[in-house]
C-alpha positions in Angstrom: -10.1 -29.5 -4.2 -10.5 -29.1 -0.4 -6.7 -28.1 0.0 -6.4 -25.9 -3.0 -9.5 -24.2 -1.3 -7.7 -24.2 2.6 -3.7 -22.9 0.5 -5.8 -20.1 -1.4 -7.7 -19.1 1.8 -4.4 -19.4 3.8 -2.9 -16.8 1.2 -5.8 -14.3 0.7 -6.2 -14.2 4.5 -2.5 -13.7 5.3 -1.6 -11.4 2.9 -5.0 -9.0 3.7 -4.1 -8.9 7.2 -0.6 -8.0 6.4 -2.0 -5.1 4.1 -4.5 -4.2 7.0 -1.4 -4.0 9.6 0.9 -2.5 7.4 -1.5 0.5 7.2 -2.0 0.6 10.8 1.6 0.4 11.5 2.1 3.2 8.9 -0.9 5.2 9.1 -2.5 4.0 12.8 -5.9 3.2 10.9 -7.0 1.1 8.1 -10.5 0.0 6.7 -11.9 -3.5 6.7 -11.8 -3.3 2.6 -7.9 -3.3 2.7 -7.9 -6.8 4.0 -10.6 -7.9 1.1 -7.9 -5.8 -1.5 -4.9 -7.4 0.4 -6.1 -10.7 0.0 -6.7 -10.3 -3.5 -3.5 -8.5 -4.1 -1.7 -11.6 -2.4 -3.2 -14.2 -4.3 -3.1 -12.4 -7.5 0.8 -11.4 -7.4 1.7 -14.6 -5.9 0.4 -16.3 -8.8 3.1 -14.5 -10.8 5.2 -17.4 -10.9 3.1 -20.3 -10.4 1.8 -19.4 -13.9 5.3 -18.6 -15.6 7.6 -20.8 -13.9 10.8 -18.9 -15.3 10.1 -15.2 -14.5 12.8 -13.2 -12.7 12.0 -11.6 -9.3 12.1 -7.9 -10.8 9.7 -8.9 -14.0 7.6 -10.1 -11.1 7.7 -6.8 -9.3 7.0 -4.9 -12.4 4.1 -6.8 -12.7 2.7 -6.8 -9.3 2.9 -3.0 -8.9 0.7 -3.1 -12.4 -1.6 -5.4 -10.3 -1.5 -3.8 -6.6 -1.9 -0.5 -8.4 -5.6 -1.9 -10.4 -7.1 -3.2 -7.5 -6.0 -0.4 -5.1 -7.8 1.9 -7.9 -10.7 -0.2 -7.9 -11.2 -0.6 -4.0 -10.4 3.5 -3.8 -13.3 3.8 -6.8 -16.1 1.4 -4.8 -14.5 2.4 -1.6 -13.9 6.3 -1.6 -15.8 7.6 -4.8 -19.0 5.4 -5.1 -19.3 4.7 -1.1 -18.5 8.0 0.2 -16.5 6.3 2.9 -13.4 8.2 2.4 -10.1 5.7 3.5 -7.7 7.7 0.9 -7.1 10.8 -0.8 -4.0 11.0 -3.0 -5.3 14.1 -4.9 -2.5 15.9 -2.7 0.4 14.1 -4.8 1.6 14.2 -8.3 0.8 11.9 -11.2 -2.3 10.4 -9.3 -5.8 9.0 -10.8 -9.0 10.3 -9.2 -7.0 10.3 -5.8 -7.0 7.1 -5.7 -3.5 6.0 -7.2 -0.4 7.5 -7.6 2.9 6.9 -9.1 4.8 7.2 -5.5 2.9 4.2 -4.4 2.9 2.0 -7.6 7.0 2.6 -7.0 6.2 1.7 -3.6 4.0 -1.0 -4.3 6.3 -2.5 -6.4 9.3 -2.4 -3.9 7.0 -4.2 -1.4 5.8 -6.7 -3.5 8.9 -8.8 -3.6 7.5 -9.8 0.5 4.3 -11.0 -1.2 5.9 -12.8 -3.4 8.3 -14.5 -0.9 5.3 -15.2 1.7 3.2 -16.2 -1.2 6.0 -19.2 -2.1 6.8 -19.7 1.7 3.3 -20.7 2.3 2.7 -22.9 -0.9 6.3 -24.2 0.5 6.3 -25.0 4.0 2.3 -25.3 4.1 1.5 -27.1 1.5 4.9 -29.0 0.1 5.0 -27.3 -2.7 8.4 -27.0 -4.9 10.2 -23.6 -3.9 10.9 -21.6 -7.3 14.1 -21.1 -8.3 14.5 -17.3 -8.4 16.5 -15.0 -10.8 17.0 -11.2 -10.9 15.6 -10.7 -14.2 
């Protein structure tokens, strides 16, 4: 229990700080809630294929922009809408939701995923001895 605790800790925090930085890097500021979506994201996608053992890499990127794309919408609604607090605006592009989402980043979002998913097994892997998955395309 303690080390399922410490591996899912290890992931949320590691994959929220690379969300945080990738904004930085990208947009030189970020907000403390991306770390919280990050993690969430990290664990969430990661879980892909520790649920469904045979799923190729792009059915796990399909799925993951599906994911990344909910929780950004729901950090952007608490965040942005409800808080007033203002991180993002995607009103500005096409085929967005509220501002919050939009299809350019979903495509993005799916694109990026495939590091999640990569630092997601790395960890269980070299961290915690867990079998690597075998990956397939589809």
């Amino acid at each position: 229990m303690k080390i399922c605790f410490f591996k899912y800790l290890t992931i949320f925090l590691t994959g929220g700080m690379v969300y945080y930085f990738m904004e930085i890097f990208t947009r030189n500021y970020s907000h403390y809630s991306m770390i919280i979506c990050g993690g969430f994201c990290t664990v969430l996608c990661g879980a892909i294929n520790q649920v469904k053992r045979d799923i190729g890499i792009i059915w796990q990127m399909i799925i993951s922009s599906i994911i990344i794309t909910l929780l950004e919408f729901i950090t952007g609604y608490i965040v942005n809408i409800k808080l007033k607090i203002g991180v993002w605006d995607y009103s500005y592009l096409p085929l967005n939701i509220m501002g919050q989402v939009c299809l350019i980043y979903s495509m993005l979002w799916m694109v990026l995923s495939v590091i999640i998913i990569f630092v997601d097994d790395g960890i269980r892997h070299f961290l915690y001895n867990e079998e690597l998955p075998l990956y397939k395309i589809i």
